[in-house]
TORKOL-4160 file (C-alpha; in steps of 0.2 Angstrom, whole numbers, padded with zeros to 4 digits, m for minus):
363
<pt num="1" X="m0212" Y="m0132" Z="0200"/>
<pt num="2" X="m0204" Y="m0117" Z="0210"/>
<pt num="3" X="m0213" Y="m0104" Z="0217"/>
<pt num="4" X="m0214" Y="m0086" Z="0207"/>
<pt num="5" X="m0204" Y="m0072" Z="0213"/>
<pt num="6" X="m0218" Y="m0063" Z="0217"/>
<pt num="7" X="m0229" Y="m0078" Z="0230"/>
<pt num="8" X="m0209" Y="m0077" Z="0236"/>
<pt num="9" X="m0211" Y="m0060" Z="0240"/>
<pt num="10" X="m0230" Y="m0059" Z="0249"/>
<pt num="11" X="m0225" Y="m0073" Z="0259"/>
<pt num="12" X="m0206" Y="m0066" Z="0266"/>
<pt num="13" X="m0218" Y="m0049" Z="0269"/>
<pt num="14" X="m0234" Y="m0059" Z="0276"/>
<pt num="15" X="m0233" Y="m0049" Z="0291"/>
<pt num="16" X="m0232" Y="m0033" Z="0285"/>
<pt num="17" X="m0249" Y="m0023" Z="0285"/>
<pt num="18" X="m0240" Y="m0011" Z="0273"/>
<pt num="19" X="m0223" Y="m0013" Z="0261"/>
<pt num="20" X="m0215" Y="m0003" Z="0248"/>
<pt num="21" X="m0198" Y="m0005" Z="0241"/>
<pt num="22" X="m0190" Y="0008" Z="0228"/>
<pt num="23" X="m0173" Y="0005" Z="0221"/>
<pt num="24" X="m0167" Y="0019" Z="0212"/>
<pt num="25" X="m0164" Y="0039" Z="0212"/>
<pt num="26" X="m0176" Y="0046" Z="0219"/>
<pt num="27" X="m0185" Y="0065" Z="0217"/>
<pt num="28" X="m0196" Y="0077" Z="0224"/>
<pt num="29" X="m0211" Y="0070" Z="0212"/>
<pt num="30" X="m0206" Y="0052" Z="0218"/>
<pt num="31" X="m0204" Y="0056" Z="0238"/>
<pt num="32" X="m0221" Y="0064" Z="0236"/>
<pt num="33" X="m0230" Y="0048" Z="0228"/>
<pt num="34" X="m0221" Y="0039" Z="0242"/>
<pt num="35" X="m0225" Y="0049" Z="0257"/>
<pt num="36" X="m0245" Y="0051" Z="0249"/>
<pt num="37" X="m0245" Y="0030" Z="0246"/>
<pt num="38" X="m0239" Y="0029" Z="0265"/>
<pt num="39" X="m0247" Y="0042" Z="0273"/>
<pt num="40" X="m0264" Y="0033" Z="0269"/>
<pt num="41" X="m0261" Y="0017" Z="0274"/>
<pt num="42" X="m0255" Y="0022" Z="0291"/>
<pt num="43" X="m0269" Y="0034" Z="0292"/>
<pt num="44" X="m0283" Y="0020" Z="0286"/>
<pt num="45" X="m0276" Y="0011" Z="0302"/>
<pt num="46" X="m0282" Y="0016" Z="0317"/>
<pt num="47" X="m0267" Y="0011" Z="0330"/>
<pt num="48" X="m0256" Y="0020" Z="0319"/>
<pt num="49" X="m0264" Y="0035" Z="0314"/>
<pt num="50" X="m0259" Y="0045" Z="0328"/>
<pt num="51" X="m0239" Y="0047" Z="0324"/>
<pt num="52" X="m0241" Y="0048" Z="0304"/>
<pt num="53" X="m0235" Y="0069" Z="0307"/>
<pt num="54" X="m0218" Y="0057" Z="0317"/>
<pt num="55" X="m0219" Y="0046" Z="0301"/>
<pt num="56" X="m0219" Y="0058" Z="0288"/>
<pt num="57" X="m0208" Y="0071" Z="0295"/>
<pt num="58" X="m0195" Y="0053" Z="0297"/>
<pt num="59" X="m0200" Y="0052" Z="0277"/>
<pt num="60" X="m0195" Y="0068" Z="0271"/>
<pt num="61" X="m0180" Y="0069" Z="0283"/>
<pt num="62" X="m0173" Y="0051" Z="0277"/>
<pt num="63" X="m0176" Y="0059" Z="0256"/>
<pt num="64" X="m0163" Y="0072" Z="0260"/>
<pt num="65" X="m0152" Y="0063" Z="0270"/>
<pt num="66" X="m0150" Y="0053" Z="0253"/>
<pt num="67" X="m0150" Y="0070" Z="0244"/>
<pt num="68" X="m0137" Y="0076" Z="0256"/>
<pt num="69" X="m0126" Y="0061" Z="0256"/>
<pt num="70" X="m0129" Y="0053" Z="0241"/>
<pt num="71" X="m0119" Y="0051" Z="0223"/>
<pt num="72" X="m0102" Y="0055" Z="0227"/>
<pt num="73" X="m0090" Y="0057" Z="0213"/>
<pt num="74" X="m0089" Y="0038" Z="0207"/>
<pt num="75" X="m0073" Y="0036" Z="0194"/>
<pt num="76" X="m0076" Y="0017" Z="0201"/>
<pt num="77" X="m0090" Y="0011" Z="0192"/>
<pt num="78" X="m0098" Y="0005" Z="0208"/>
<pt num="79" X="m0117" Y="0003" Z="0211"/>
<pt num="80" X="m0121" Y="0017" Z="0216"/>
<pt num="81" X="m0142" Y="0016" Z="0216"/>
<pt num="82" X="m0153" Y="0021" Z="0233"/>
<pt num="83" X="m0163" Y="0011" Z="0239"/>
<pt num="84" X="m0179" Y="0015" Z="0251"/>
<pt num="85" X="m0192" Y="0006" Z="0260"/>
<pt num="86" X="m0207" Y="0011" Z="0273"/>
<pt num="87" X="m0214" Y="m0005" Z="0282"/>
<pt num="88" X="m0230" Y="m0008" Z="0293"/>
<pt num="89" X="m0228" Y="m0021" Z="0304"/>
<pt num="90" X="m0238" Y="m0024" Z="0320"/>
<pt num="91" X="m0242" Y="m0007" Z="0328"/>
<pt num="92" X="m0224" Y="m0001" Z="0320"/>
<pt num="93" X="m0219" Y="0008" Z="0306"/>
<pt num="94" X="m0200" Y="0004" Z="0298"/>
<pt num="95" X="m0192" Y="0016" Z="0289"/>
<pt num="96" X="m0176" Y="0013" Z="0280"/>
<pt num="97" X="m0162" Y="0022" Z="0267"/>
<pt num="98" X="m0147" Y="0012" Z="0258"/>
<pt num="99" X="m0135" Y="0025" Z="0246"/>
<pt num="100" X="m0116" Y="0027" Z="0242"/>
<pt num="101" X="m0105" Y="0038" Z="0252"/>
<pt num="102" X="m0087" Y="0042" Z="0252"/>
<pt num="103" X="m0074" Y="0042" Z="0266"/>
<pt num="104" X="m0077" Y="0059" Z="0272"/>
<pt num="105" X="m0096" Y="0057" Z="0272"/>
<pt num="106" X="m0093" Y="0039" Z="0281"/>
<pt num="107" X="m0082" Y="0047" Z="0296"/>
<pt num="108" X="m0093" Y="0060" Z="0299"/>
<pt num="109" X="m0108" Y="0051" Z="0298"/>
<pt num="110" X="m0104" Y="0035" Z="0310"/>
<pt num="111" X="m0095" Y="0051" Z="0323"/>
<pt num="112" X="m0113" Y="0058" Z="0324"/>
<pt num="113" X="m0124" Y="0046" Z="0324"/>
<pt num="114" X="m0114" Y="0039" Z="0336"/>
<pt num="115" X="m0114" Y="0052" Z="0349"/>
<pt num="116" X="m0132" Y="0054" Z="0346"/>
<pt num="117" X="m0135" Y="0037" Z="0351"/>
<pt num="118" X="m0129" Y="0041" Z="0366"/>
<pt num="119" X="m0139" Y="0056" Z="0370"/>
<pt num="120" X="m0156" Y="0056" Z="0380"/>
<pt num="121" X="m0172" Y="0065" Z="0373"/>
<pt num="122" X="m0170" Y="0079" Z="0386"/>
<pt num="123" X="m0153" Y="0081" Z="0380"/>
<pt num="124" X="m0157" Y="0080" Z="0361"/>
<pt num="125" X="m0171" Y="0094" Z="0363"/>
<pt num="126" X="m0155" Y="0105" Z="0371"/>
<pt num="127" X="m0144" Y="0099" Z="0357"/>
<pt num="128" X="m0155" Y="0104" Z="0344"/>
<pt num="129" X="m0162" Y="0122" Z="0351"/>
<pt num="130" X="m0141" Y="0124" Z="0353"/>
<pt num="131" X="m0137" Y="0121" Z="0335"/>
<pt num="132" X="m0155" Y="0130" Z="0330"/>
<pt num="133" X="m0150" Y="0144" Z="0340"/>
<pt num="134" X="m0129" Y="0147" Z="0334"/>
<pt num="135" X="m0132" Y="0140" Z="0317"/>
<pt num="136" X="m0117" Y="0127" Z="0318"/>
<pt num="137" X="m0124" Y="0114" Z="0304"/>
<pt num="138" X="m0119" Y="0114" Z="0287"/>
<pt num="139" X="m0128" Y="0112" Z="0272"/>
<pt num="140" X="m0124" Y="0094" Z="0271"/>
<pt num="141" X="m0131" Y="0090" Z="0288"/>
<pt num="142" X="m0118" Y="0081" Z="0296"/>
<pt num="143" X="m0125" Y="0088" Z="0315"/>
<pt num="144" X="m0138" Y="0096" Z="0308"/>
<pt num="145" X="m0157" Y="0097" Z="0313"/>
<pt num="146" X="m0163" Y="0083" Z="0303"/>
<pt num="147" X="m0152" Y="0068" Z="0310"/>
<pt num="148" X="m0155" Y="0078" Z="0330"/>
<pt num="149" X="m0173" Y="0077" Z="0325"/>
<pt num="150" X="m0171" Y="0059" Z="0318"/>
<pt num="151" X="m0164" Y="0053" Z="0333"/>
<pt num="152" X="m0178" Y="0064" Z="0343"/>
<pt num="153" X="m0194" Y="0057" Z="0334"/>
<pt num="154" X="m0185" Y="0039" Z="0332"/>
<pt num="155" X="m0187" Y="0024" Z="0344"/>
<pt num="156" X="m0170" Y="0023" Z="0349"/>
<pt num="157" X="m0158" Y="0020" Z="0347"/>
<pt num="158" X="m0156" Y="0024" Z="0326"/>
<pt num="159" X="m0148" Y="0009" Z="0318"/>
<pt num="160" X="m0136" Y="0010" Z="0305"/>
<pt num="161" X="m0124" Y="0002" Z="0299"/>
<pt num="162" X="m0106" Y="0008" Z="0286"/>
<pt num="163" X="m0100" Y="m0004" Z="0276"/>
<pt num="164" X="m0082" Y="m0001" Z="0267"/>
<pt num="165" X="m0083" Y="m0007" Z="0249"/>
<pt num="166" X="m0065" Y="m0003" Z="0243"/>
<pt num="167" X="m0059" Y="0008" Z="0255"/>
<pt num="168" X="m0062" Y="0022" Z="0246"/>
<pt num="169" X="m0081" Y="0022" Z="0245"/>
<pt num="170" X="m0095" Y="0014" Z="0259"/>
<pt num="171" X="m0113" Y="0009" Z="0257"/>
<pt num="172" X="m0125" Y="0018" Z="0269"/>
<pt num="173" X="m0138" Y="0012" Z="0279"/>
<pt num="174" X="m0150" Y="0019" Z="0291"/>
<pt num="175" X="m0163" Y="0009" Z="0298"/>
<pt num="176" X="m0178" Y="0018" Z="0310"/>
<pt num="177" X="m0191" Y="0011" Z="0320"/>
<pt num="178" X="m0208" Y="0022" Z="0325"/>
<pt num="179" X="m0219" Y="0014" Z="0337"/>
<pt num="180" X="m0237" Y="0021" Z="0342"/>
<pt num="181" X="m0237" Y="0018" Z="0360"/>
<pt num="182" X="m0223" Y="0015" Z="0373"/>
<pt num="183" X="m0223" Y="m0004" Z="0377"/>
<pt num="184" X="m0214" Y="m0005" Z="0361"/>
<pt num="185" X="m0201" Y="0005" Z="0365"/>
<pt num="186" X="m0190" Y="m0009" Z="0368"/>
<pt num="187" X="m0181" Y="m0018" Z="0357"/>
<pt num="188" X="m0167" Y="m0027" Z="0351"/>
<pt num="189" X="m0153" Y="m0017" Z="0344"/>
<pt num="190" X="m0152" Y="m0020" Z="0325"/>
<pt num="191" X="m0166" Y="m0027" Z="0322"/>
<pt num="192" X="m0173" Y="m0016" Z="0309"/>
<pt num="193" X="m0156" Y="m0017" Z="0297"/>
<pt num="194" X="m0156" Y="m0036" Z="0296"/>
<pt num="195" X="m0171" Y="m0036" Z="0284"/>
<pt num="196" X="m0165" Y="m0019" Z="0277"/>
<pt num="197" X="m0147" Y="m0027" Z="0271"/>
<pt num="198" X="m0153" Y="m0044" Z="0265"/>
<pt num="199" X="m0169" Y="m0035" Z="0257"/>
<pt num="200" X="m0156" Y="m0024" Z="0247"/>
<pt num="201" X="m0146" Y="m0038" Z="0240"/>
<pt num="202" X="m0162" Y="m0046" Z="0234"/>
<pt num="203" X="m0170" Y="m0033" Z="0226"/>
<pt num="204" X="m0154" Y="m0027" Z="0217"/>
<pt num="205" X="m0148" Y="m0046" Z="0210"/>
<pt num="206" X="m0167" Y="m0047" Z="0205"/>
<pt num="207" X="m0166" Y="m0031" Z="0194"/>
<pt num="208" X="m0181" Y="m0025" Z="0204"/>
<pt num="209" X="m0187" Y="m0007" Z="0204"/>
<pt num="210" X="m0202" Y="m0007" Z="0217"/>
<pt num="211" X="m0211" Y="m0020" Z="0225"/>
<pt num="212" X="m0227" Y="m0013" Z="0235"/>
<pt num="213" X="m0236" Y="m0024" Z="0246"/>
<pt num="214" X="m0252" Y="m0020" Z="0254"/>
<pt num="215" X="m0272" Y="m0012" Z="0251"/>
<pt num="216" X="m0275" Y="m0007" Z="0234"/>
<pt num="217" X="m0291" Y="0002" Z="0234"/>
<pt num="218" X="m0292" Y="0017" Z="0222"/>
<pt num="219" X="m0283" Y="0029" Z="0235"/>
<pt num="220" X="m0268" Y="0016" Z="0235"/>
<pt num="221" X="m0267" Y="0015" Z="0217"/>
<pt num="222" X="m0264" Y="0034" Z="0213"/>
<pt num="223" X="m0250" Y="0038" Z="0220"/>
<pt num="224" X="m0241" Y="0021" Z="0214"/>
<pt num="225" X="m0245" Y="0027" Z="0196"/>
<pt num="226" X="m0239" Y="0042" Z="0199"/>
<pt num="227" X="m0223" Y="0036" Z="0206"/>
<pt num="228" X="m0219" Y="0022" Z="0191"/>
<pt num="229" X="m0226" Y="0038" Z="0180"/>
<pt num="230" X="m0209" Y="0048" Z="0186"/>
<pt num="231" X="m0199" Y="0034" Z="0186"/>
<pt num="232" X="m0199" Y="0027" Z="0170"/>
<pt num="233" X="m0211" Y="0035" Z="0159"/>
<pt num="234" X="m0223" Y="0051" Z="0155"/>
<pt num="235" X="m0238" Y="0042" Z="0146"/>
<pt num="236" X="m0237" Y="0055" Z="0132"/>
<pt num="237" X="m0219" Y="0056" Z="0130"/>
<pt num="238" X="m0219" Y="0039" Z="0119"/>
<pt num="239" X="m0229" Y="0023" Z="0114"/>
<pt num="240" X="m0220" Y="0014" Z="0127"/>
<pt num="241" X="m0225" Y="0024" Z="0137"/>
<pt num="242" X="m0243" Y="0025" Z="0134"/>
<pt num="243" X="m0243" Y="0007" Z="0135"/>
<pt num="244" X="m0235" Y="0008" Z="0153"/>
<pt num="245" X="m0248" Y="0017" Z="0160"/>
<pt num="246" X="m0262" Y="0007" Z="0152"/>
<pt num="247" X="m0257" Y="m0009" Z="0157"/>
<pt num="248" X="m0251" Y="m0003" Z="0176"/>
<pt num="249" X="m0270" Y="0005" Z="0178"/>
<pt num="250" X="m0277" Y="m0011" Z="0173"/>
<pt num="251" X="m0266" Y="m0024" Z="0183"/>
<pt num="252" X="m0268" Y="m0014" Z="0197"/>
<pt num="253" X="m0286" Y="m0012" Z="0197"/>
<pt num="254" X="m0284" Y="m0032" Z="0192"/>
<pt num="255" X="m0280" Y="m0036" Z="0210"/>
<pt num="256" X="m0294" Y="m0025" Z="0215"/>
<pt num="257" X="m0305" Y="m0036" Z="0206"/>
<pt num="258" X="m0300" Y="m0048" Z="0212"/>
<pt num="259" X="m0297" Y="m0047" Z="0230"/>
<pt num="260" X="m0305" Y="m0060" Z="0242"/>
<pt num="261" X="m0310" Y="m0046" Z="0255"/>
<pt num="262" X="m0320" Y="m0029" Z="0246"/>
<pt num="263" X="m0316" Y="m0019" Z="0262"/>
<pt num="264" X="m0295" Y="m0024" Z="0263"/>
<pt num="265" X="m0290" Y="m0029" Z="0246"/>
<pt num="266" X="m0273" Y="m0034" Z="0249"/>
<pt num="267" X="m0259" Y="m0038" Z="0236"/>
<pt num="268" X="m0243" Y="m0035" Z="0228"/>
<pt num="269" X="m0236" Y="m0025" Z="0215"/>
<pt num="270" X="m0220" Y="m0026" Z="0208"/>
<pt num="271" X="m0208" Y="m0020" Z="0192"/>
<pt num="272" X="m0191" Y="m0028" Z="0188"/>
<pt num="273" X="m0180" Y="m0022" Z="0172"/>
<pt num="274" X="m0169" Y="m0034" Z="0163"/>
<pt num="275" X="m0162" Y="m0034" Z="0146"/>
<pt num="276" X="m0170" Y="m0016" Z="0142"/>
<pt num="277" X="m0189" Y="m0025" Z="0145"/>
<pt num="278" X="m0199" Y="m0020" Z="0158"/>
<pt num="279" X="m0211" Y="m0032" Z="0168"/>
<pt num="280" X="m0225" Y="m0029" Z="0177"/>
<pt num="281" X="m0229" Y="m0042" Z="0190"/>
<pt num="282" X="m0246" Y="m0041" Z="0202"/>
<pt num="283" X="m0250" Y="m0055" Z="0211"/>
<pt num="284" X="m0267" Y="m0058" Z="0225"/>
<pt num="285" X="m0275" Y="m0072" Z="0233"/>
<pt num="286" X="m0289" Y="m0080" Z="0224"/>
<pt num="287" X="m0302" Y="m0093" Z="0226"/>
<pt num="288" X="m0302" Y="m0110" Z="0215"/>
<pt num="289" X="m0319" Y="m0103" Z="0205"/>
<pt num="290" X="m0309" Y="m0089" Z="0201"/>
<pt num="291" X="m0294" Y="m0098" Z="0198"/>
<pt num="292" X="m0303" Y="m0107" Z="0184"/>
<pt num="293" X="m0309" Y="m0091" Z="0176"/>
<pt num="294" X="m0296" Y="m0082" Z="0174"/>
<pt num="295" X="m0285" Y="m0096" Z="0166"/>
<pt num="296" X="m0298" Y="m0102" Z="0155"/>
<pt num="297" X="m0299" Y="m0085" Z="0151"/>
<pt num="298" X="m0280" Y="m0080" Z="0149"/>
<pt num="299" X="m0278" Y="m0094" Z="0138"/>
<pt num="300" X="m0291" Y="m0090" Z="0127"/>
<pt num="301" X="m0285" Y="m0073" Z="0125"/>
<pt num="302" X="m0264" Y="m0078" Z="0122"/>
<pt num="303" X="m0272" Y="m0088" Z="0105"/>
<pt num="304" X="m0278" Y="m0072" Z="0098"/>
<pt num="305" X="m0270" Y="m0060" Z="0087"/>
<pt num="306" X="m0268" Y="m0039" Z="0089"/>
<pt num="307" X="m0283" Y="m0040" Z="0076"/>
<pt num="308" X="m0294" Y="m0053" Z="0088"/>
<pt num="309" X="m0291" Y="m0044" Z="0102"/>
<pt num="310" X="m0296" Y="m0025" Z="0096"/>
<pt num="311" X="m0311" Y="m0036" Z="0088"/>
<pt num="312" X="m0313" Y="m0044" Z="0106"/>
<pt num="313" X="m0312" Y="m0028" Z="0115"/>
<pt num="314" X="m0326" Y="m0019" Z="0105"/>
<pt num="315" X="m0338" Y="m0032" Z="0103"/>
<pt num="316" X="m0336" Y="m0034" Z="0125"/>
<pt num="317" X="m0339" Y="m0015" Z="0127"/>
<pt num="318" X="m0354" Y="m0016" Z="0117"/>
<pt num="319" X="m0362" Y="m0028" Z="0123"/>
<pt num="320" X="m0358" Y="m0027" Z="0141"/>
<pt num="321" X="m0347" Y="m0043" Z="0144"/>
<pt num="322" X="m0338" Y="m0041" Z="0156"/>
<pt num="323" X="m0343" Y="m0039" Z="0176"/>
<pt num="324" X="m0336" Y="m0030" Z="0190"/>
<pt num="325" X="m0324" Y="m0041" Z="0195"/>
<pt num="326" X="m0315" Y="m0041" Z="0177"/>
<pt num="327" X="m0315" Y="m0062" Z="0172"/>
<pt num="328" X="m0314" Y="m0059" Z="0155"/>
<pt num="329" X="m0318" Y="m0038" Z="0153"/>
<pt num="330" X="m0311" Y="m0025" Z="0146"/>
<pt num="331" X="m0294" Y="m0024" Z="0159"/>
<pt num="332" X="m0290" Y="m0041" Z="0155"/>
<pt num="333" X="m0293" Y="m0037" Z="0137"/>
<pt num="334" X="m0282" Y="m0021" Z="0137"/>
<pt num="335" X="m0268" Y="m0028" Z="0144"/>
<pt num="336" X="m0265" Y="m0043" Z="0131"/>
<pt num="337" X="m0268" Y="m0027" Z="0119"/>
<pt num="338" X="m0256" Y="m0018" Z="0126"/>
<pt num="339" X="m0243" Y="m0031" Z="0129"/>
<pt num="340" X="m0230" Y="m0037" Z="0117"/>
<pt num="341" X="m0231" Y="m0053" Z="0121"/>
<pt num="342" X="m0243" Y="m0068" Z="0126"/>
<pt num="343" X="m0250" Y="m0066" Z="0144"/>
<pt num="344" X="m0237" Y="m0074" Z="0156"/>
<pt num="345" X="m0246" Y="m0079" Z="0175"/>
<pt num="346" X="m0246" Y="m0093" Z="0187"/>
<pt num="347" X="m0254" Y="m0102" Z="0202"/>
<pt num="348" X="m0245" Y="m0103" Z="0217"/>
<pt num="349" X="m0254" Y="m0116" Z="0229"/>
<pt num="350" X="m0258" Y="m0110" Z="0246"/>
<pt num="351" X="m0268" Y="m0113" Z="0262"/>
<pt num="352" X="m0285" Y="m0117" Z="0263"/>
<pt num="353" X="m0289" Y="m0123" Z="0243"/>
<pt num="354" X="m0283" Y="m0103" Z="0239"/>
<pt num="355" X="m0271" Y="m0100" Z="0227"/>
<pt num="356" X="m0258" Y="m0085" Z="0222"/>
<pt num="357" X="m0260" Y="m0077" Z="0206"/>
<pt num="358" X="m0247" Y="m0069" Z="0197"/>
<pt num="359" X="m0249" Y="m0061" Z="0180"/>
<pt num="360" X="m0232" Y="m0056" Z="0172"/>
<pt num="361" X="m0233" Y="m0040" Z="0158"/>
<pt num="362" X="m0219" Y="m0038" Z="0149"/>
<pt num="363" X="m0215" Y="m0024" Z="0136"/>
């Protein structure tokens, strides 16, 4: 039996203390949720809270660089979605943008950034107190402050990387490394756009939306609602959409639940669209006891009708049925509600007697 997608995922990101993906356009409400999700975890960890002003200033710089230089005029047809990520690995934060250009934007682009790269930080701070100073940037920021103040606030050099498509238009990506202290200054070059171009291609043949990796205590959880809120679905625009919200609250405060550790509840969230469905997947680390539970109680639940389970659902809020860590409670009982279809999850075999669990939602 092969290995879900999303036990495939938490293994490739193991060593990331924080991941999240985002493949599509992305907004001011969205680069908001974002920069909120990430600005906690690196301030929760102590080695890194020092340079989340670097981080977030990085953030917000690498949003406009896709508003700046992203959705040319595409007759073509070509795939022209963004794509985003913000890492933790070690005592290093990873920030990456992947978007569609066209030739002008490619030439000007790879000229700057290259001559950039050749700049030291002395000579940066002049560069950018000159262009500051006689105003030569231009509203699409080709030599502007935000790639001088990339290049100043970066571990260089910036990695990036211009690929011709058809001649006519180029995939764009930029690839940053912040590091807390200065022993990690050196590095090889290219490093952080190896797992940025391969990531793309798998997220993008996977029809994946977001995949988020990392703590999901109650602060975590927020802004991910609010960014798959703005995505997707305002949960009083529609039905749909009211059953969005309801069952992403409740599988994210599943892996809450369930979370080995009470202090670092680490899991993964992830959303994929395919044949106008969308599936929720979460998936966490759980002992064999709890292993037990919850299938015994997700197969009980998948033989019940819409009338059982509002039945089920009453009768457990009455007479207090459920416990904390949700086995066969209300959240469980929501989402089969919710759902249009049975329960879908799985069991991935781990180290240690532990297992993976994945619960699929699909709507």
């Amino acid at each position: 039996m092969s290995e879900s997608k999303s036990y495939y995922l938490f293994k490739k990101l193991s060593n990331d203390r924080l991941s999240l993906i985002f493949n599509g356009e992305v907004n001011d409400k969205i680069t908001d949720g974002i920069i909120r999700l990430t600005d906690f975890n690196v301030n929760s960890l102590q080695d890194l809270s020092k340079m989340r002003n670097r981080v977030n200033y990085i953030m917000v710089e690498c949003f406009q660089n896709l508003v700046r230089h992203g959705k040319p005029d595409n007759p073509d047809g070509l795939d022209d979605s963004t794509l985003f990520s913000t890492r933790v690995v070690g005592e290093a934060n990873y920030i990456s943008s992947i978007n569609l250009i066209d030739m002008e934007r490619a030439n000007m682009l790879r000229e700057k950034l290259q001559q950039l790269n050749t700049l030291e930080k002395d000579k940066l701070k002049a560069l950018y107190f000159e262009i500051l100073e006689n105003k030569q940037f231009s509203a699409k920021g080709g030599a502007g402050l935000g790639l001088i103040e990339i290049a100043r606030k970066a571990v260089p050099p910036i990695d990036f990387h211009i690929e011709d498509i058809n001649g006519k238009f180029y995939n764009f990506y930029l690839s940053l490394k912040l590091a807390s202290k200065e022993d990690l200054m050196q590095r090889e070059v290219g490093e952080t756009l190896r797992f940025t171009r391969q990531f793309d291609d798998e997220i993008k043949n996977s029809n994946i939306l977001m995949v988020y990796k990392g703590d999901f205590s109650k602060d975590s959880i927020l802004p991910i609602i609010n960014i798959i809120q703005e995505r997707m679905y305002s949960p009083d625009e529609s039905s749909r959409g009211k059953s969005l919200y309801s069952i992403l609250v409740e599988q994210l405060q599943n892996v809450s639940r369930h979370s080995l550790d009470s202090q670092n509840k680490e899991g993964l969230f992830m959303i994929t669209f395919d044949d106008q469905n969308y599936t929720i997947s979460t998936g966490n680390m759980v002992t064999s006891e709890t292993k037990n539970i919850l299938s015994e109680k997700i197969t009980g639940l998948n033989k019940l009708n819409n009338y059982e389970l509002k039945d089920l659902y009453k009768k457990t809020l009455k007479e207090g049925m459920f416990s904390e860590k949700g086995g066969g409670g209300l959240g469980l009982i929501e989402i089969a509600r919710e759902s249009s279809g049975p329960l879908a999850y799985s069991f991935d075999d781990a180290d240690n007697n532990m297992s993976f669990f994945t619960l699929n939602v699909t709507f």
